[in-house]
C-alpha positions in Angstrom: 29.9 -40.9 -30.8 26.9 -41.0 -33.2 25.0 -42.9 -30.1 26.0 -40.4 -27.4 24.6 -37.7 -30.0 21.3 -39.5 -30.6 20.6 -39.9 -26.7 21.4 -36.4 -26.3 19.0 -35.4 -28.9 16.5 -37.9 -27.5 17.0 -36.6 -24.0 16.6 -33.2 -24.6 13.1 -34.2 -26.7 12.0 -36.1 -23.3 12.5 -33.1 -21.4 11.0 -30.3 -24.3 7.7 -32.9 -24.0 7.9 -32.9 -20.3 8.3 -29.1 -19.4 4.4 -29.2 -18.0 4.7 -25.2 -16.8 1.6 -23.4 -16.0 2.3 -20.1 -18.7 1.2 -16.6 -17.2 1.0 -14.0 -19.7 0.8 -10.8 -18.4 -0.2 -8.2 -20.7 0.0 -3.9 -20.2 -2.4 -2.0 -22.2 -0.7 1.3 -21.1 1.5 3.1 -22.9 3.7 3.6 -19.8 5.7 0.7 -17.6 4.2 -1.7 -15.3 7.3 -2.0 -12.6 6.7 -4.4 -9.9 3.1 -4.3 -10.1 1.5 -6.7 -7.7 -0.5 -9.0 -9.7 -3.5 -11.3 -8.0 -5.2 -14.4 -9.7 -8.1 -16.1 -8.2 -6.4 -19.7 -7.0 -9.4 -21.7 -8.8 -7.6 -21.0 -12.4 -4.5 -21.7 -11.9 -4.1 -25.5 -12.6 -2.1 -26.3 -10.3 -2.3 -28.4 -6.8 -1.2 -26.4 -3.8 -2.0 -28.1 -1.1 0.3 -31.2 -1.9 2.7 -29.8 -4.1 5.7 -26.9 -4.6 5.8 -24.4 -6.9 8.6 -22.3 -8.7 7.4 -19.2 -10.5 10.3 -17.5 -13.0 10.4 -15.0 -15.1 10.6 -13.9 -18.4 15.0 -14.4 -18.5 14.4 -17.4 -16.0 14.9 -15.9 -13.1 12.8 -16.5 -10.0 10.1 -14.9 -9.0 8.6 -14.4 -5.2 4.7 -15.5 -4.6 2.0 -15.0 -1.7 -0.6 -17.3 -1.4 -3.6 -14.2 0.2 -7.2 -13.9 1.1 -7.4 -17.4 3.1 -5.4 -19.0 0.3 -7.8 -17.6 -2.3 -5.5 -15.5 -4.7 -1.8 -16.2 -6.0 0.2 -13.1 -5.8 3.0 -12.2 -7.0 5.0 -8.8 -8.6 5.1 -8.6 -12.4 6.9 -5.7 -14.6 5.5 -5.3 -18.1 6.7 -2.7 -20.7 4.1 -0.4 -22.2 1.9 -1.9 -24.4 3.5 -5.3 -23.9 3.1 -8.4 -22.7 5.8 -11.0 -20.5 5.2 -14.7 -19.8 5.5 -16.1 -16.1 6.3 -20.1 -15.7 5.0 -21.9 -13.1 5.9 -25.5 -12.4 6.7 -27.7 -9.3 10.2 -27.0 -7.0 11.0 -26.0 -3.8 10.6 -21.8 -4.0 13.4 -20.1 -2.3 12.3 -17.8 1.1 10.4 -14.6 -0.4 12.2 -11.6 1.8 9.7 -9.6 3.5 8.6 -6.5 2.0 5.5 -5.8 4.0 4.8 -6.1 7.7 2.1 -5.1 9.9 2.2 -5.2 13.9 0.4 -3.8 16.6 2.9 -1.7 18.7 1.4 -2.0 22.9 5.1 -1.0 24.2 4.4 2.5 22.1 0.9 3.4 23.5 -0.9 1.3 21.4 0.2 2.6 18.1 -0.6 -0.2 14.9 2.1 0.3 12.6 2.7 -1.3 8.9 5.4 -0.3 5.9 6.4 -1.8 2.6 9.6 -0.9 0.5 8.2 2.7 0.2 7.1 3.8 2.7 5.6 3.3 6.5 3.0 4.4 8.5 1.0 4.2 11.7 -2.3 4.8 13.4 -3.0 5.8 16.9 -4.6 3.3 19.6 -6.1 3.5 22.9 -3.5 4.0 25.3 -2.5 7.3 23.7 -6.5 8.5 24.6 -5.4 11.5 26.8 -3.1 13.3 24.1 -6.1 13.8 21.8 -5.5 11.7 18.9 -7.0 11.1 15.6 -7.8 8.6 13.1 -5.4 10.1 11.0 -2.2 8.5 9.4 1.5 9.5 10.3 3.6 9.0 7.4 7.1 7.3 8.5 9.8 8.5 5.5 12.1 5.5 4.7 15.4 5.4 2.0 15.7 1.4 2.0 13.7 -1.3 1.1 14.4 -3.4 4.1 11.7 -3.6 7.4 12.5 -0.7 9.5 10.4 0.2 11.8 10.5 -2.7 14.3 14.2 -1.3 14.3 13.3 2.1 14.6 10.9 1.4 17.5 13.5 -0.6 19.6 16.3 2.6 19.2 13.5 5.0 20.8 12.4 2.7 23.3 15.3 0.6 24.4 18.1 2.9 23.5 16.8 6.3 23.4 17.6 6.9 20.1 14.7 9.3 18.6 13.0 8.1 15.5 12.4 11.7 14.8 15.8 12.0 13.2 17.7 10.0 10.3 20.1 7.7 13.0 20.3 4.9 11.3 20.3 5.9 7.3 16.9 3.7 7.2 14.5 6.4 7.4 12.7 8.7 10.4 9.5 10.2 11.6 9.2 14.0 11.0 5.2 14.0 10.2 3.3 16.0 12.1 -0.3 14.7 12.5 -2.2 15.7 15.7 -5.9 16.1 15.4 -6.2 15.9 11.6 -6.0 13.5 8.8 -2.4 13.8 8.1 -1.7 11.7 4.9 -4.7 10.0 3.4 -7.3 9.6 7.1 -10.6 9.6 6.1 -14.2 10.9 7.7 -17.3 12.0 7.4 -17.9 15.3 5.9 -21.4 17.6 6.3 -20.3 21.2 6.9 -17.0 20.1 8.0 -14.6 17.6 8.1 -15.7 15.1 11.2 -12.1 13.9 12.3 -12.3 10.9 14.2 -10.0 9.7 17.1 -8.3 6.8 18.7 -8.9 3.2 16.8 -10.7 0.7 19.4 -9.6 -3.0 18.1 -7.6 -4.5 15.6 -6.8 -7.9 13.3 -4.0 -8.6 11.5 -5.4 -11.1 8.5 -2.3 -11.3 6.8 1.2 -10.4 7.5 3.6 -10.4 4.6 5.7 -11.4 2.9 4.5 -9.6 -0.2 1.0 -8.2 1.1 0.2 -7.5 4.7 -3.9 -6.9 5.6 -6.0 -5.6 8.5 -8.4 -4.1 10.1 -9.0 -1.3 12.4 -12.2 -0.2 14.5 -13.5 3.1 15.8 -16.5 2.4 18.0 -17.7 6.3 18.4 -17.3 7.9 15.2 -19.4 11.3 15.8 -21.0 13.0 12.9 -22.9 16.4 13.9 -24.1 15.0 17.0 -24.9 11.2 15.7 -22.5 8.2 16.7 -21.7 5.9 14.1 -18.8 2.9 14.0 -16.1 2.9 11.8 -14.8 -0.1 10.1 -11.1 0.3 7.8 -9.7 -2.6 6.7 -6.3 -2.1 5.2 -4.1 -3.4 2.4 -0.5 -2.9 2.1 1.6 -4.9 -1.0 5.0 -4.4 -1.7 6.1 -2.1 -4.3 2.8 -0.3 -4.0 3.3 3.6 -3.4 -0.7 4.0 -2.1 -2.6 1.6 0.4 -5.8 -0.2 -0.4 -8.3 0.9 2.3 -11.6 0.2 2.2 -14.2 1.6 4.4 -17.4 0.7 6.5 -19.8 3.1 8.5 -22.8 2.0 10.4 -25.4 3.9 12.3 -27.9 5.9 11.3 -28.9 4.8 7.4 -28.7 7.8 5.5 -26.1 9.5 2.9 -23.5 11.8 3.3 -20.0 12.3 2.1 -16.9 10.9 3.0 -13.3 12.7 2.5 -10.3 11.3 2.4 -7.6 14.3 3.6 -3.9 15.4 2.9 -2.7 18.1 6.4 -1.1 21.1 4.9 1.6 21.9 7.3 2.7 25.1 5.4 2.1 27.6 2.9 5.1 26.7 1.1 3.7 23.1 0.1 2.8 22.4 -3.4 -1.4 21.1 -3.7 -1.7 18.8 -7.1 -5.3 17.7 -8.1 -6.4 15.6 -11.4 -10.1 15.4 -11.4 -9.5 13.3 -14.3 -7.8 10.6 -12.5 -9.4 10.9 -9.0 -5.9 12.1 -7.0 -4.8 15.0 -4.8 -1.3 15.2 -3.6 0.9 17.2 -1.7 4.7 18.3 -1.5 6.2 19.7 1.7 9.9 20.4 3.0 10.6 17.5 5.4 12.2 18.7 8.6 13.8 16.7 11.3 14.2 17.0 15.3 13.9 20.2 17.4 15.8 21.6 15.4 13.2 20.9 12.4 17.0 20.2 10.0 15.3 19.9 6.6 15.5 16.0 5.1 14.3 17.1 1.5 10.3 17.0 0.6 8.3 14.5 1.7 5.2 13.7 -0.2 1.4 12.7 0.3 -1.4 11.4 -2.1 -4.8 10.4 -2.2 -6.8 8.3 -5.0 -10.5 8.1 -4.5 -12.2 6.4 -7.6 -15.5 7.3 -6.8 -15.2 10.8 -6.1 -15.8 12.3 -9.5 -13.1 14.4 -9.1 -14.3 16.3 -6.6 -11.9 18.3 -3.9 -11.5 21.0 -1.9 -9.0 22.8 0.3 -10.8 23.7 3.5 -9.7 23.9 7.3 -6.0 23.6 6.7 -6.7 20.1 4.6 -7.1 19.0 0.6 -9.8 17.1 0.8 -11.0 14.6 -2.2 -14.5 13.5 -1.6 -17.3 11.5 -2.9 -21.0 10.2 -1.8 -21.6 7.8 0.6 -24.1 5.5 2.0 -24.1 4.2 5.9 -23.7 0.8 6.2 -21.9 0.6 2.1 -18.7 0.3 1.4 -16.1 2.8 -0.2 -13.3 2.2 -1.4 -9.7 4.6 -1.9 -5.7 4.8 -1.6 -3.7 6.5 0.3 0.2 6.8 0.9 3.2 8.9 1.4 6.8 9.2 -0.2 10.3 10.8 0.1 12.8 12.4 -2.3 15.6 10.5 -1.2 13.8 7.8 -1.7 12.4 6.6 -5.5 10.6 9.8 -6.1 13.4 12.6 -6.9 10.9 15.8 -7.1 7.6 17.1 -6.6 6.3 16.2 -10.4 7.9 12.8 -10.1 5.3 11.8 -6.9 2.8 13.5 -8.8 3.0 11.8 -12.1 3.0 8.6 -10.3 0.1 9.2 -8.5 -1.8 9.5 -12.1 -0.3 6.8 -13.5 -1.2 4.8 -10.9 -4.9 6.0 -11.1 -4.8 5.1 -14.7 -3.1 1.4 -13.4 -6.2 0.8 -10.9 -8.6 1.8 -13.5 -6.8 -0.6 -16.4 -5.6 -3.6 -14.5 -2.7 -6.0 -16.4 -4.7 -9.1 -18.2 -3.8 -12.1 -17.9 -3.6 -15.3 -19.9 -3.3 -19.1 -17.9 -2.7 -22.2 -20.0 -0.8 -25.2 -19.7 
């Protein structure tokens, strides 16, 4: 008995010596909660070799955690959630990781004139391409309401298509379409502003870079942006991770070299929508009754926001938009959020979206830090 005890002992002192996890402290300096937060670190400090070997990554009660290899292979990504003004330690060490469910997609959609639709597990969207030309379009974003965090909208697609079963009502218990966009921004487009707001139209070309399961990129490409009689190109290359209630977008405009503004815009559909600014964190949102079908049913409030860190602040409610604008420089880039919400989905009321929308201003602007040892 006193041998079995001292190879126990001596095996679990083999295996104590032998635990060669890569630690990954994450640390919050906020003084709110860091839930899901999608987390990136630059490939080249992680030591760890990924192009021959498996990795596990767990968490702080052992459990396992889903990762992305992005960017070309570049940056390790993964979700972390951090208490306020805490920290929580990630292990990494060599397995076989289980399949990582998809929580971001991004797809263009020929069969529905063209449109380029992505979501995550808030929310989905789409943008309009070519083949809708003749109906007037803009560069604008149409907010898709969703109450699940499964893929929808290849789903929701087929029913319209195939089936005939409108996405413009709740069929399924997934979600629905009841944003109206036309010739505007809708929630979060952006454009060119002088003495107006210089809406754009139709995207020209596309690329998917990355497509899930935990980040989805691409890019879209308006080849006749028009600015007070001047045609400029636009370039918006989009970022979409899970668990994130804004997208990353950042934007390119060529042409003529001079400065001007850009504004990112919220549509104001009613005058019974609540307008939220913060100049203090950069963010406009917007609150509106959701309504459904012909019959416009209401669905509860469906929400908008916008956060623009180089803006100073600065917005305006003009031409049945809040805008949220900031200089600009052709041939630059700028960079801002955008997204939409629902309140049957994660964001109960009004000041619920609207607190999130600072905090996650305040998030961008004080990123988690991290530790990486061995």
């Amino acid at each position: 008995m006193k041998n079995i005890l001292l190879y126990l002992a001596a095996a679990m002192m083999l295996l104590s010596c032998g635990d060669n996890a890569i630690k990954i402290v994450v640390e919050n300096p906020l003084d709110f909660a860091r839930n899901a937060e999608m987390t990136e670190i630059d490939l080249s400090l992680i030591p760890a070799d990924f192009t021959t070997k498996n990795y596990v990554l767990t968490g702080p009660e052992g459990t396992e955690v889903g990762w992305q290899l992005s960017d070309n292979g570049k940056l390790f990504i993964f979700q972390a959630s951090v208490g306020a003004k805490s920290s929580v330690v990630y292990k990494l060490k060599e397995g076989v990781p289980s399949e990582v469910a998809p929580r971001t997609s991004a797809r263009f959609v020929p069969e529905r004139k063209d449109d380029f639709s992505w979501e995550n597990d808030i929310a989905a969207y789409r943008m309009y391409g070519p083949a809708l030309a003749a109906e007037n379009p803009s560069n604008g974003v149409d907010l898709w309401l969703k109450c699940t965090d499964q893929l929808m909208t290849a789903k929701l697609y087929a029913d319209e298509l195939e089936r005939g079963i409108s996405y413009h009502e709740n069929h399924s218990g997934l979600g629905l379409d009841c944003y109206d966009v036309k010739h505007t921004a809708g929630a979060g487009g952006i454009a060119p502003y002088t003495y107006k707001l210089w809406t754009g139209d139709h995207f020209d070309r596309y690329e998917i870079h990355e497509n899930g399961p935990l980040r989805s990129v691409f890019t879209l490409w308006y080849d006749s942006a028009i600015v007070d009689g001047e045609v400029y190109s636009e370039e918006i290359r989009i970022t979409c991770d899970a668990g994130s209630m804004l997208n990353k977008a950042v934007v390119t405009y060529t042409g003529l070299p001079q400065s001007m503004q850009l504004a990112a815009g919220i549509t104001l559909h009613n005058s019974s929508g609540e307008i939220f600014a913060d100049a203090a964190t950069s963010v406009i949102g917007y609150a509106e009754q959701a309504l459904s079908g012909i019959k416009k049913e209401p669905q509860g409030q469906n929400y908008v926001g916008v956060y623009m860190p180089s803006s100073k602040g600065e917005t305006k409610v003009e031409s049945n938009h809040q805008l949220i604008l900031s200089d600009y420089t052709v041939g630059s880039e700028l960079v801002y959020y955008f997204g939409g919400g629902w309140s049957q989905w994660k964001f109960p009321e009004a000041k619920d979206w609207f607190a999130a929308l600072q905090q996650f201003s305040m998030a961008k602007q004080n990123p988690l830090e991290l530790k990486i040892s061995k």
